[in-house]
Chimera marker file (.cmm) of the C-alpha trace (Angstrom):
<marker_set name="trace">
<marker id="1" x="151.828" y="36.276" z="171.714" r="1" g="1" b="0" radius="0.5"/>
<marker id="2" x="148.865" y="36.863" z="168.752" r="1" g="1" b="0" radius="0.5"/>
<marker id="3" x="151.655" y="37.490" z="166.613" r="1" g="1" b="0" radius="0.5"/>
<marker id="4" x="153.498" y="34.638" z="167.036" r="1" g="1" b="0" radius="0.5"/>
<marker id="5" x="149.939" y="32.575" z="167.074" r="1" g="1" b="0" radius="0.5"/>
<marker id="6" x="149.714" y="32.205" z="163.341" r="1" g="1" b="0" radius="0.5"/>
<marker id="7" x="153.632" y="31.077" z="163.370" r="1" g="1" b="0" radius="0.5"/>
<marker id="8" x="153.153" y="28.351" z="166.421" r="1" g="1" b="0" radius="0.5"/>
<marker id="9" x="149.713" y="26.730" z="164.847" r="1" g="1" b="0" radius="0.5"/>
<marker id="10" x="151.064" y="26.635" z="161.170" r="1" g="1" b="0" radius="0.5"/>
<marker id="11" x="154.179" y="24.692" z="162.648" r="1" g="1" b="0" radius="0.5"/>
<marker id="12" x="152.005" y="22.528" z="164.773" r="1" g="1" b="0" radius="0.5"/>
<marker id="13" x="149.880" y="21.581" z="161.390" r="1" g="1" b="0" radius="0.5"/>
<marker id="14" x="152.478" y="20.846" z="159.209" r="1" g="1" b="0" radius="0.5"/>
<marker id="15" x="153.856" y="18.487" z="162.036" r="1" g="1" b="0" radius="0.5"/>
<marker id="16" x="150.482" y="16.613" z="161.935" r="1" g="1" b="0" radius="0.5"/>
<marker id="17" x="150.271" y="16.822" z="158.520" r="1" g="1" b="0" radius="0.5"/>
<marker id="18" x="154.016" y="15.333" z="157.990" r="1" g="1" b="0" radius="0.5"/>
<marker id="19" x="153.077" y="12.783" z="160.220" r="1" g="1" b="0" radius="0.5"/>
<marker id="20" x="149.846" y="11.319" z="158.977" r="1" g="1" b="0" radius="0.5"/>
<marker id="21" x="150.826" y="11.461" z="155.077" r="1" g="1" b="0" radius="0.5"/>
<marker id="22" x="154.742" y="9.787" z="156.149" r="1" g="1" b="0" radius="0.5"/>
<marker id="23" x="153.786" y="6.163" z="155.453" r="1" g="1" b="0" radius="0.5"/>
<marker id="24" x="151.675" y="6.923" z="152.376" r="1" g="1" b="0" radius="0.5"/>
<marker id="25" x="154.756" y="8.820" z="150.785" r="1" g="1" b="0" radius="0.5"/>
<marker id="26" x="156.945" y="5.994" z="152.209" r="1" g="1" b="0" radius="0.5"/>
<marker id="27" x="154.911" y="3.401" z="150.267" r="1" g="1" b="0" radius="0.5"/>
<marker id="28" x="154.810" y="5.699" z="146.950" r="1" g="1" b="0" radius="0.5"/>
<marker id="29" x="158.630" y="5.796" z="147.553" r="1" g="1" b="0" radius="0.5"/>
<marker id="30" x="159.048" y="1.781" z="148.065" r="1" g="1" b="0" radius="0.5"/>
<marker id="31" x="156.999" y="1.346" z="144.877" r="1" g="1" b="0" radius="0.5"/>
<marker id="32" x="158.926" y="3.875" z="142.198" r="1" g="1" b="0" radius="0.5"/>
<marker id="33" x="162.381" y="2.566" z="143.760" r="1" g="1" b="0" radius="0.5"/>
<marker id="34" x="160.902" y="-1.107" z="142.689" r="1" g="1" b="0" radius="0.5"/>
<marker id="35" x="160.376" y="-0.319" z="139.462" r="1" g="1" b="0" radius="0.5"/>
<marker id="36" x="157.784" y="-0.572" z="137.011" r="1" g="1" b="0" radius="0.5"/>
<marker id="37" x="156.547" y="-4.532" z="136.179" r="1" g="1" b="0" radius="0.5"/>
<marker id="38" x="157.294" y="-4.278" z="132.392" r="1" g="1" b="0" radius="0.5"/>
<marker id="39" x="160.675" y="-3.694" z="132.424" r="1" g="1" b="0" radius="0.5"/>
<marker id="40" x="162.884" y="-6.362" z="131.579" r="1" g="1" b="0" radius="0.5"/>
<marker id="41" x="165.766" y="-5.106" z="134.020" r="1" g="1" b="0" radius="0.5"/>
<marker id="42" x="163.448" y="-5.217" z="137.067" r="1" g="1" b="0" radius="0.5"/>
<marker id="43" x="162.784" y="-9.061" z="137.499" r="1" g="1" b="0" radius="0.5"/>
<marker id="44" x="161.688" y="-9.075" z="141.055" r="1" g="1" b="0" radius="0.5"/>
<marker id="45" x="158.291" y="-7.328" z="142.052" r="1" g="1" b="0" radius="0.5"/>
<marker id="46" x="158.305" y="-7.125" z="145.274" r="1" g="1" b="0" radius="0.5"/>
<marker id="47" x="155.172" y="-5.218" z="146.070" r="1" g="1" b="0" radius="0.5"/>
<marker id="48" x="151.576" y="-5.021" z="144.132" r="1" g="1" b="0" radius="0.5"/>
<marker id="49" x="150.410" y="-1.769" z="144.873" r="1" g="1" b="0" radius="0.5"/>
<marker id="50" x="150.086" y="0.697" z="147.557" r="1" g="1" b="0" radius="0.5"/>
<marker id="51" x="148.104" y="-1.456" z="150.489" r="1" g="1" b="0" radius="0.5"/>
<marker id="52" x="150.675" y="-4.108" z="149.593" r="1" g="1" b="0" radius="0.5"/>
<marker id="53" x="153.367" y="-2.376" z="150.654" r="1" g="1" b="0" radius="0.5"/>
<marker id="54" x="151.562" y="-1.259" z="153.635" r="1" g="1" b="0" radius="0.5"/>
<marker id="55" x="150.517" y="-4.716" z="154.853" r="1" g="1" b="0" radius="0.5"/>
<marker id="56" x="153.925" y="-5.795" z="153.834" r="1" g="1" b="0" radius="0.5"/>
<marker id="57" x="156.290" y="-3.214" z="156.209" r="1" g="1" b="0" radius="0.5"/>
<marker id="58" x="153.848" y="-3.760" z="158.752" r="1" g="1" b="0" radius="0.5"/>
<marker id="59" x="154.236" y="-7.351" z="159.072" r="1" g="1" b="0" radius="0.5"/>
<marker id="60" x="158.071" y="-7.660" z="158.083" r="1" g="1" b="0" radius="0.5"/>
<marker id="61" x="159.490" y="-4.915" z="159.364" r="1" g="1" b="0" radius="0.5"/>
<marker id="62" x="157.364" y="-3.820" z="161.586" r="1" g="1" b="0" radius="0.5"/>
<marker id="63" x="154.558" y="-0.442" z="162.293" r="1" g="1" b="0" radius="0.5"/>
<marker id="64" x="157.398" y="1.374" z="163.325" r="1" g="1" b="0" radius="0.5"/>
<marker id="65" x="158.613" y="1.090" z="159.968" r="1" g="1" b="0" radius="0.5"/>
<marker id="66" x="156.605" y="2.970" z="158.385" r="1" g="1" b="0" radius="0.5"/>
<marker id="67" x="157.526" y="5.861" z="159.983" r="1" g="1" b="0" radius="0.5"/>
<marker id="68" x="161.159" y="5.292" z="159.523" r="1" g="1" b="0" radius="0.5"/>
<marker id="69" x="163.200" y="8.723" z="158.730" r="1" g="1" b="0" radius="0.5"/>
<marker id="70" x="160.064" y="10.853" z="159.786" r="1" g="1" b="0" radius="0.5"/>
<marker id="71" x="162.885" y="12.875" z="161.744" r="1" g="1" b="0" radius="0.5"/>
<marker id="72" x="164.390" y="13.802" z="158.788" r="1" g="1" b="0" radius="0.5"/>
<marker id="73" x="161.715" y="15.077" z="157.035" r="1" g="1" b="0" radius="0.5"/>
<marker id="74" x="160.712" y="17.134" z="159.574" r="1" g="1" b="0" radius="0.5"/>
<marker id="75" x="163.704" y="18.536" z="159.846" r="1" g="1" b="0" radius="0.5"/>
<marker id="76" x="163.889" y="19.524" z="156.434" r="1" g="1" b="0" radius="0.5"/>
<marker id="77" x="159.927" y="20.793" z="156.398" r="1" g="1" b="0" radius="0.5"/>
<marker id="78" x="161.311" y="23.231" z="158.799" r="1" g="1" b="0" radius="0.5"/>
<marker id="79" x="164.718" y="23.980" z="157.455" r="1" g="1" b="0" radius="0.5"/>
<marker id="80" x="163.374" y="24.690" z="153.545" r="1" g="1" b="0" radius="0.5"/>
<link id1="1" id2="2" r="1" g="1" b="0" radius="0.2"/>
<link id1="2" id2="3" r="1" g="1" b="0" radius="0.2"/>
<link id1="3" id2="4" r="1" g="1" b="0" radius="0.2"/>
<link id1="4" id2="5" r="1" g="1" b="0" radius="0.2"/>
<link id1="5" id2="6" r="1" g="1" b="0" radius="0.2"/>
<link id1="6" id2="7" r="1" g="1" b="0" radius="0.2"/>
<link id1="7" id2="8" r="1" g="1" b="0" radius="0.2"/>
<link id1="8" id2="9" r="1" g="1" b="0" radius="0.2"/>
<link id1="9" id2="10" r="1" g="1" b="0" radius="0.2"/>
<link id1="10" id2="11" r="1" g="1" b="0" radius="0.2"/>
<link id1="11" id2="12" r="1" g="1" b="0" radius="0.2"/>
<link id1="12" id2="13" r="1" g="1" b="0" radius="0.2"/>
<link id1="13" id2="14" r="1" g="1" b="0" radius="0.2"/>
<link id1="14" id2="15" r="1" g="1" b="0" radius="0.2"/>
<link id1="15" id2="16" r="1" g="1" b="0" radius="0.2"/>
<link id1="16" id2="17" r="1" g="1" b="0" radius="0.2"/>
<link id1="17" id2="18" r="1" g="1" b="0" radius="0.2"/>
<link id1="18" id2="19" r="1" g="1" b="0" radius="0.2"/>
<link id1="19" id2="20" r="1" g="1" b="0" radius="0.2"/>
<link id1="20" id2="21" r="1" g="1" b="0" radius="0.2"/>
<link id1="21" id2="22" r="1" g="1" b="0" radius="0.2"/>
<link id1="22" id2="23" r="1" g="1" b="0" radius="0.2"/>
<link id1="23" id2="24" r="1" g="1" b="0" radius="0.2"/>
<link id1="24" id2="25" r="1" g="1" b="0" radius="0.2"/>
<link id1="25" id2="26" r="1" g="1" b="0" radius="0.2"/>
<link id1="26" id2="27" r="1" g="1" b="0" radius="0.2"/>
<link id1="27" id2="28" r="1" g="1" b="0" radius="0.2"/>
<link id1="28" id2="29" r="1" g="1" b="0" radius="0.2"/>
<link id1="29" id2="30" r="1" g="1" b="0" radius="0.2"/>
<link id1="30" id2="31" r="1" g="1" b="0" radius="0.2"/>
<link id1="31" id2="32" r="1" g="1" b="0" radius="0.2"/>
<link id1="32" id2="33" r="1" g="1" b="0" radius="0.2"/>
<link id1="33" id2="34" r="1" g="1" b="0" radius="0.2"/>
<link id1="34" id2="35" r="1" g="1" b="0" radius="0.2"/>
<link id1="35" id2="36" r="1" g="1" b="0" radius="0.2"/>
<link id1="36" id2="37" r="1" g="1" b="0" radius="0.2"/>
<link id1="37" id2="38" r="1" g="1" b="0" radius="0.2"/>
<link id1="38" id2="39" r="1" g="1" b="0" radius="0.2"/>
<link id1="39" id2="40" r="1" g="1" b="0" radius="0.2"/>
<link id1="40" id2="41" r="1" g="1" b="0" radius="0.2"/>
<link id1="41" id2="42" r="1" g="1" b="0" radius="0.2"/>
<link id1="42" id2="43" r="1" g="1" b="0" radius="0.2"/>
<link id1="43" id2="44" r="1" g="1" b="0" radius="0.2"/>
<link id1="44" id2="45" r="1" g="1" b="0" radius="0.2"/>
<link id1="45" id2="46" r="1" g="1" b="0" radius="0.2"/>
<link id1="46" id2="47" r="1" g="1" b="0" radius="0.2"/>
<link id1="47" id2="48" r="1" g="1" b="0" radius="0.2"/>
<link id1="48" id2="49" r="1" g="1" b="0" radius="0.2"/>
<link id1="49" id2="50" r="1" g="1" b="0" radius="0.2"/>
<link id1="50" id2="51" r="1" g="1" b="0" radius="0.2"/>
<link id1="51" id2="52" r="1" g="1" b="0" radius="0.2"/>
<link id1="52" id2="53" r="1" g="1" b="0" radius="0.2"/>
<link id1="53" id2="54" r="1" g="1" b="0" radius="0.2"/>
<link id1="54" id2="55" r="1" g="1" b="0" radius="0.2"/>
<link id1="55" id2="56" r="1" g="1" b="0" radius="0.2"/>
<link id1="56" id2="57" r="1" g="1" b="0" radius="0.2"/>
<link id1="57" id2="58" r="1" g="1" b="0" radius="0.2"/>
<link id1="58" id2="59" r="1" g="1" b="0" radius="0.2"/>
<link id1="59" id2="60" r="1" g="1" b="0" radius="0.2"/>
<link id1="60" id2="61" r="1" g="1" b="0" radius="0.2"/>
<link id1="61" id2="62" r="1" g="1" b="0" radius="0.2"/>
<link id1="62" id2="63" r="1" g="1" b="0" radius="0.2"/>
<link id1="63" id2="64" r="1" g="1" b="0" radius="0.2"/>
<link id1="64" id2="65" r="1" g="1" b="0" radius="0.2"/>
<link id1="65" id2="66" r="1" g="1" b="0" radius="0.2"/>
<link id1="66" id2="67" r="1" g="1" b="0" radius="0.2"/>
<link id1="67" id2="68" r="1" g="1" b="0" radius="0.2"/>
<link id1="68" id2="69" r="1" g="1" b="0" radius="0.2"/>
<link id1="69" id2="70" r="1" g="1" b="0" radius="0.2"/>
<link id1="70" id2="71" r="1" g="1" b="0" radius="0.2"/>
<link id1="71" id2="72" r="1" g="1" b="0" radius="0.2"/>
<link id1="72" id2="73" r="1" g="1" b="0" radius="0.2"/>
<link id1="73" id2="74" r="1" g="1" b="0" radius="0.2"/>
<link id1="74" id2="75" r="1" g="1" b="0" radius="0.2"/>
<link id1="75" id2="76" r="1" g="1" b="0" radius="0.2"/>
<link id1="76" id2="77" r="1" g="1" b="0" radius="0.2"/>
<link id1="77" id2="78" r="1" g="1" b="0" radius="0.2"/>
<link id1="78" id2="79" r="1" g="1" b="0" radius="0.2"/>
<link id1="79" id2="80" r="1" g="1" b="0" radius="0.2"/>
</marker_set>
């Protein structure tokens, strides 16, 4: 089993890891889709900044939202 203890923890951290940075990447990801606020061909701004979209998925869509796809990406944290 000590060999396979390095292997078990690291797997178990990146898990954690994945899981508490999800909603910040999420928001990051929200944001570039948006576009940026000079640009002529993106009219609508939807969100203001990074707590903005936070507040916002919580109350629209829902916590449970912002941890929408975290599957996914786990998955492919593992499978890389």
């Amino acid at each position: 089993m000590s060999a396979l203890k390095p292997l078990v923890y690291g797997g178990l951290a990146s898990i954690k890891v994945e899981r508490s940075t999800f909603p910040i990447d999420l928001t990051k990801t929200r944001l570039q889709i948006q576009g940026p606020k000079n640009d002529a061909n993106f009219k609508e701004i939807r969100y203001g900044g990074m707590l903005h979209v936070l507040v916002r998925i919580g109350r629209e869509e829902g916590p449970k939202a912002l941890y929408s796809g975290i599957l996914l990406g786990e998955l492919w944290l593992h499978v890389r």
